[in-house]
C-alpha positions as CSV (number, residue, x, y, z in Angstrom):
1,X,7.1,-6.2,50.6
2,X,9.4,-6.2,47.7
3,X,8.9,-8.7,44.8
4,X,11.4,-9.2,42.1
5,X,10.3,-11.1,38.9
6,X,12.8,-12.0,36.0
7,X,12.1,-12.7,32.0
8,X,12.0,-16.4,31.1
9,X,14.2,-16.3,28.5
10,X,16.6,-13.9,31.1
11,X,20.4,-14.8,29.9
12,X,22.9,-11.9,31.4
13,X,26.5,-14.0,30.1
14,X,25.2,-12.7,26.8
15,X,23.9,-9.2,27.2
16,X,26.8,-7.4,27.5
17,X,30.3,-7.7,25.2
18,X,33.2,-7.4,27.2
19,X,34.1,-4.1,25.8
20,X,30.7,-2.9,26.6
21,X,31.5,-4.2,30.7
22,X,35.2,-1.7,29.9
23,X,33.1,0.9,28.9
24,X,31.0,0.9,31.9
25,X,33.3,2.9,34.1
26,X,35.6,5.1,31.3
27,X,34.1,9.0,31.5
28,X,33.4,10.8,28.8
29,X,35.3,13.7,30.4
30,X,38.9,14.0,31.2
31,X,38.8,12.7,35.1
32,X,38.8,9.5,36.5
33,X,35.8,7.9,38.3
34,X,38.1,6.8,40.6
35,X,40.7,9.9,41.0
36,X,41.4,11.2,44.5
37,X,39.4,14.8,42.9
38,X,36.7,12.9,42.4
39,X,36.4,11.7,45.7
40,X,37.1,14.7,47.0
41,X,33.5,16.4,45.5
42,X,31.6,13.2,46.8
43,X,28.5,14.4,48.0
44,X,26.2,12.9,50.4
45,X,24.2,10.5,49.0
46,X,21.2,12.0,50.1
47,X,22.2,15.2,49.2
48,X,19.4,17.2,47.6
49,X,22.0,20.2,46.3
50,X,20.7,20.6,43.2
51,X,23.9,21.7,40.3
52,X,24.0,24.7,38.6
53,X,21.7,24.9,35.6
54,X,23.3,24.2,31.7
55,X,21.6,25.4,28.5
56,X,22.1,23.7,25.3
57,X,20.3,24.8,22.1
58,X,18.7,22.2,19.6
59,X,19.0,22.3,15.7
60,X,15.3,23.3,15.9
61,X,16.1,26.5,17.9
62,X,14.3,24.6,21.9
63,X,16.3,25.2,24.8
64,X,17.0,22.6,26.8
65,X,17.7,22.7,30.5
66,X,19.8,20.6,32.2
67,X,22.2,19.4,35.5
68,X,25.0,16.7,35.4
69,X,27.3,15.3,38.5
70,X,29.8,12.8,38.5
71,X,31.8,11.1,35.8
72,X,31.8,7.9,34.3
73,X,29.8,5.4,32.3
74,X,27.2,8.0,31.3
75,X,23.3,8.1,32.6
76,X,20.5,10.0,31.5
77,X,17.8,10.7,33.5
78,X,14.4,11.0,32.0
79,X,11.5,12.5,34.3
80,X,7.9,11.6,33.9
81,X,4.7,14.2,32.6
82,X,2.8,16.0,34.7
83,X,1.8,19.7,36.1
84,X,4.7,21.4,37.0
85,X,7.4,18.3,36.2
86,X,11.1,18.6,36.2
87,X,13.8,16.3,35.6
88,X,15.6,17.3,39.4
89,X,12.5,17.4,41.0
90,X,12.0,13.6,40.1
91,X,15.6,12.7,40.6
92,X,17.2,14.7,43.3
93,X,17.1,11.6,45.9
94,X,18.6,9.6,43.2
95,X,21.5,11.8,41.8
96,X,24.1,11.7,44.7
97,X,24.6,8.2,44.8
98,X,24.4,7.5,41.2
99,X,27.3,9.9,41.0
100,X,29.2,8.3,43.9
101,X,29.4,5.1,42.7
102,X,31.0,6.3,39.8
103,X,28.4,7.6,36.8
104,X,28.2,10.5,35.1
105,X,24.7,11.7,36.0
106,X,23.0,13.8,33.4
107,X,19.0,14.9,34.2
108,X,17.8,17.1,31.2
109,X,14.3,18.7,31.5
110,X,11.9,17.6,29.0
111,X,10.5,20.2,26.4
112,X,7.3,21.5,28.0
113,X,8.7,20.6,31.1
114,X,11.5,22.4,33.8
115,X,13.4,25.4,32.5
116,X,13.3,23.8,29.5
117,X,11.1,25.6,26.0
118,X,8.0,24.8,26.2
119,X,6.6,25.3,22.0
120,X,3.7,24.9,21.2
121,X,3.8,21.9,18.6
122,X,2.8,17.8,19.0
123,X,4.2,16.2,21.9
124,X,4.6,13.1,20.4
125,X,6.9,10.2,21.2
126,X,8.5,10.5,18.5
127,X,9.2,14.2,18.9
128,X,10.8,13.3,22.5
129,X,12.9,10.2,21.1
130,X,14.5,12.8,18.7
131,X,14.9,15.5,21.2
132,X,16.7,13.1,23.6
133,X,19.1,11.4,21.1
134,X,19.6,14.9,19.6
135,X,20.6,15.6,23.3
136,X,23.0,12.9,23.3
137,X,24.7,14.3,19.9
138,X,25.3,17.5,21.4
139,X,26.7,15.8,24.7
140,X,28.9,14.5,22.7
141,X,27.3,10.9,24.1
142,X,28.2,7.8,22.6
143,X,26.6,5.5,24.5
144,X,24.3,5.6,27.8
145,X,22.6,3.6,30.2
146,X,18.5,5.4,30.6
147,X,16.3,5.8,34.0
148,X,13.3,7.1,32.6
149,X,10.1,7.2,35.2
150,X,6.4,6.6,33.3
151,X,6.5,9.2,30.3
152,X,10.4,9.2,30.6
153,X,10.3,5.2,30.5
154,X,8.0,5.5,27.0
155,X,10.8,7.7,25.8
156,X,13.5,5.4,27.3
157,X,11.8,2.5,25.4
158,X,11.6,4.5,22.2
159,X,15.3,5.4,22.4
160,X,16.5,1.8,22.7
161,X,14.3,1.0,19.7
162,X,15.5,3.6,17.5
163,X,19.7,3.6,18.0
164,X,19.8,0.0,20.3
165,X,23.5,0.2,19.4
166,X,23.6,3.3,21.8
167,X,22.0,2.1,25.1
168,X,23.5,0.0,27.2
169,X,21.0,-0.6,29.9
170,X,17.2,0.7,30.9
171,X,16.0,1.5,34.0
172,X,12.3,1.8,34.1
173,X,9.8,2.9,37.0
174,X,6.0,2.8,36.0
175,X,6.8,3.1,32.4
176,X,4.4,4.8,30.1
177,X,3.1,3.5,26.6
178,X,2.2,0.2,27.6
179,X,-1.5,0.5,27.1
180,X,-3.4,2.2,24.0
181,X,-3.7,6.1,25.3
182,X,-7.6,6.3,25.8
183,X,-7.2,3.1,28.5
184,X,-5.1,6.0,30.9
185,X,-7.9,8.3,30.8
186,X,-10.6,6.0,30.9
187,X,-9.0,3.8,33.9
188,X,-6.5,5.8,35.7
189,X,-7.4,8.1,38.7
190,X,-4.6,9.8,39.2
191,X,-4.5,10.8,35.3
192,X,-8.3,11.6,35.3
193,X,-6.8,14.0,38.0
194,X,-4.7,15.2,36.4
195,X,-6.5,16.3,32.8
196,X,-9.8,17.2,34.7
197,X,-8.4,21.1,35.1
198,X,-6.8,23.1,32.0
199,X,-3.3,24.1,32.5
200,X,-3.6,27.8,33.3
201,X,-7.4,27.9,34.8
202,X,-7.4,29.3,37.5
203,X,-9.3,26.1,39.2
204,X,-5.6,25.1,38.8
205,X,-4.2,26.1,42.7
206,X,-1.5,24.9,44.2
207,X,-4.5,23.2,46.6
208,X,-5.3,21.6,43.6
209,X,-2.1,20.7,42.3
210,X,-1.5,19.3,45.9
211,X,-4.6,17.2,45.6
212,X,-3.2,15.7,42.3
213,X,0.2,15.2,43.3
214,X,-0.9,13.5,46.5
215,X,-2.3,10.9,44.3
216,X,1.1,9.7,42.9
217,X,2.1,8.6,45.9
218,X,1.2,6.1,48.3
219,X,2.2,8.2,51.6
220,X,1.3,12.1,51.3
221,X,4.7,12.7,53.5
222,X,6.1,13.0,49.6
223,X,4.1,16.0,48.8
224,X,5.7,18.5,50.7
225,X,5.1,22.5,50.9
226,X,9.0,22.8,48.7
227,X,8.2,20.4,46.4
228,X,4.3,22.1,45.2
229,X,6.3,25.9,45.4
230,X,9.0,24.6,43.1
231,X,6.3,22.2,40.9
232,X,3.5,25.5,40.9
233,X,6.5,27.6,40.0
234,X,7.1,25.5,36.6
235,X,3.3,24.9,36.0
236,X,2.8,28.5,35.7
237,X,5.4,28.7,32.5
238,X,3.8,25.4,31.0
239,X,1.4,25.4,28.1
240,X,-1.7,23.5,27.8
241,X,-0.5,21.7,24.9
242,X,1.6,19.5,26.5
243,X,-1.2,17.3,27.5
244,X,-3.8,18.1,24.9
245,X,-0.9,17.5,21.9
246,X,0.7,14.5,23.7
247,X,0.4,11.3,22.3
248,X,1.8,8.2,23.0
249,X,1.7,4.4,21.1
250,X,0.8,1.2,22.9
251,X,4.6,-0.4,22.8
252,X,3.7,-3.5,24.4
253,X,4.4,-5.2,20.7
254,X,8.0,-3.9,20.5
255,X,9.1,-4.6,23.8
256,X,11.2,-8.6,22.2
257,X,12.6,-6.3,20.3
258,X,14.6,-4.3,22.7
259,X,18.3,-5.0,22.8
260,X,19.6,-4.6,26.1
261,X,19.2,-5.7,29.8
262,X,15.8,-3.8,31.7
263,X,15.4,-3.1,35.2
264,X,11.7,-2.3,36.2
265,X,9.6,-0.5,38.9
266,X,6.5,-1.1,39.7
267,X,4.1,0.6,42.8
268,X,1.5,-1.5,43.8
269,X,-0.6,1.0,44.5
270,X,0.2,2.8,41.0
271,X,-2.8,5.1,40.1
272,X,-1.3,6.7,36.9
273,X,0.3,3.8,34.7
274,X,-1.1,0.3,35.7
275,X,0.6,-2.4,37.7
276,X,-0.1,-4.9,34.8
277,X,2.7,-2.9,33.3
278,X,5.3,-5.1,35.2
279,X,3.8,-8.5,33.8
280,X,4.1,-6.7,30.1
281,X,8.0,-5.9,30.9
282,X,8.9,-9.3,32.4
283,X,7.5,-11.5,29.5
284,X,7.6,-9.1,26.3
285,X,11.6,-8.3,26.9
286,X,14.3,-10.8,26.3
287,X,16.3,-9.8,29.5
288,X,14.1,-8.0,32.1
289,X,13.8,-8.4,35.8
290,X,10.9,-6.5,37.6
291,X,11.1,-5.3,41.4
292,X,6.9,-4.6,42.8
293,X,6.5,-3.0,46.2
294,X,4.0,-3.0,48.2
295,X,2.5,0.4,49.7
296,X,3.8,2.4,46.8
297,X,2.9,4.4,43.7
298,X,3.6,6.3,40.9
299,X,7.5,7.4,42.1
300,X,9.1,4.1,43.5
301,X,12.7,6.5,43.2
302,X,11.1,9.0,45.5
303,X,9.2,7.0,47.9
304,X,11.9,4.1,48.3
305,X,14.8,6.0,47.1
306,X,17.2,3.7,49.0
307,X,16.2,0.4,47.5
308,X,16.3,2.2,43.9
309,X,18.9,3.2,44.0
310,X,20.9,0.3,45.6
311,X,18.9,-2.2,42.9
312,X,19.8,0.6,40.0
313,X,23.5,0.7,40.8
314,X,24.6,-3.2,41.1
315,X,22.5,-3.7,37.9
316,X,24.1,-1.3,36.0
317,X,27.3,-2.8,37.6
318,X,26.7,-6.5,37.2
319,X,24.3,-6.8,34.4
């Protein structure tokens, strides 16, 4: 079952200037959304090839790890937290078609996170808002729509609140920083999970990591054998300190304040960020609508990648 809710004071013929809806489809690279070459590389779009990895190098000396696809109106992907997280492993079943319908699909991974540097400092949000926009300098990024999936959706949020100017449209699936941090731990099973083992015991298997990651989903078919090699793989580079130096704010406040439209996602069966999340979207923004499912969890582009990504497109389209 599939519920969509929208904000009551929900207005889209104002959201958007019309140069904003011209902007929508002009790349930021030389090619044409449109052009017969771009056609021409159209993947499938379920196509899990992931692209060949980019570097880029922040002011502060972190090395970021990235993919991009497409071109067009510009989309950065940000993935959630978690043992062995990456930004392709939470978006390769979302990439293709983003990139087919005519965006320019960029999916960074996350300091502490991926191939990305993993220093040992506070992992703040405030830390990640700068990294990304940073990010966006260096890309050469004037403005961007944001997916961002529960730590991803905190930063997305934080991004929209710091430079509004820049994001034209967010895209949130069981967004983080909605509650005060203790209420995750205290409340959440599938974060209890997930802090109960240090990074780098070695109580920290890939059994266990299977256990963990079966508890983001609402069907185990999601955690397959690939997907806790590749996630293992990462976790053995991470450092504790992202999770023990993490630190999020309750944004539930600042939500009015965000600018543009919001898409949300919301698992029923959501053990890491709570479903009262979606209620918080729908009546603190000014222009949100809110899609719950039934028999799902933590990764509504994962487990129903085809309804994401159909609902993402046409909004970022239409909205």
């Amino acid at each position: 079952m599939v519920r969509t809710t929208n904000s009551k004071n929900q207005d889209h013929s104002t959201c958007e200037s019309d140069e904003m809806r011209s902007g929508m489809r002009q790349s930021r690279t030389s090619g044409s959304a449109g052009s017969g070459e771009e056609q021409s590389r159209r993947l499938p779009n379920n196509s899990h090839q992931k692209p060949k990895s980019q570097y880029l190098t922040l002011n502060s000396g972190i090395k970021l790890h990235y993919t991009t696809m497409g071109e067009g109106f510009p989309v950065l992907f940000l993935q959630g937290s978690g043992p062995g997280a990456s930004g392709w492993l939470n978006f390769r079943y979302n990439a293709a078609f983003f990139a087919n319908n005519g965006y320019d699909v960029i999916i960074p991974d996350l300091p502490g996170f991926g191939d990305s540097d993993k220093p040992e400092l506070d992992y703040t949000l405030d830390f990640f808002v700068e990294v990304v926009l940073e990010f966006a300098d260096k890309m050469d990024l004037q403005q961007f729509a944001l997916v961002g999936n529960s730590l991803g959706g905190a930063i997305s949020v934080g991004v929209a609140l710091a430079q509004p100017e820049r994001v034209s449209h967010l895209i949130l699936m069981g967004c983080g920083a909605l509650e005060d941090q203790p209420y995750y731990g205290q409340h959440m099973e599938g974060i209890q999970a997930m802090t109960k083992v240090p990074l780098g015991s070695p109580e920290f298997t890939p059994t266990y990591l299977k256990e963990v990651l079966k508890l983001i989903v609402f069907d185990p078919k999601h955690i397959t054998d690939e997907l806790i090699e590749e996630r293992f793989r990462v976790l053995k580079t991470q450092k504790p300190s992202v999770f023990t130096r993490m630190s999020t704010p309750n944004l539930t406040d600042r939500l009015g304040d965000i600018q543009c439209p919001v898409l949300g996602f919301w698992g029923a069966n959501d053990r890491f960020c709570p479903l009262s999340g979606a209620e918080k979207l729908v009546t603190g923004c000014n222009n949100a609508q809110v899609i719950t499912l039934s028999k799902c969890g933590h990764w509504v582009m994962i487990e129903h990648p085809e309804l994401f990504n159909q609902r993402s497109v046409e909004f970022l389209q239409n909205t």
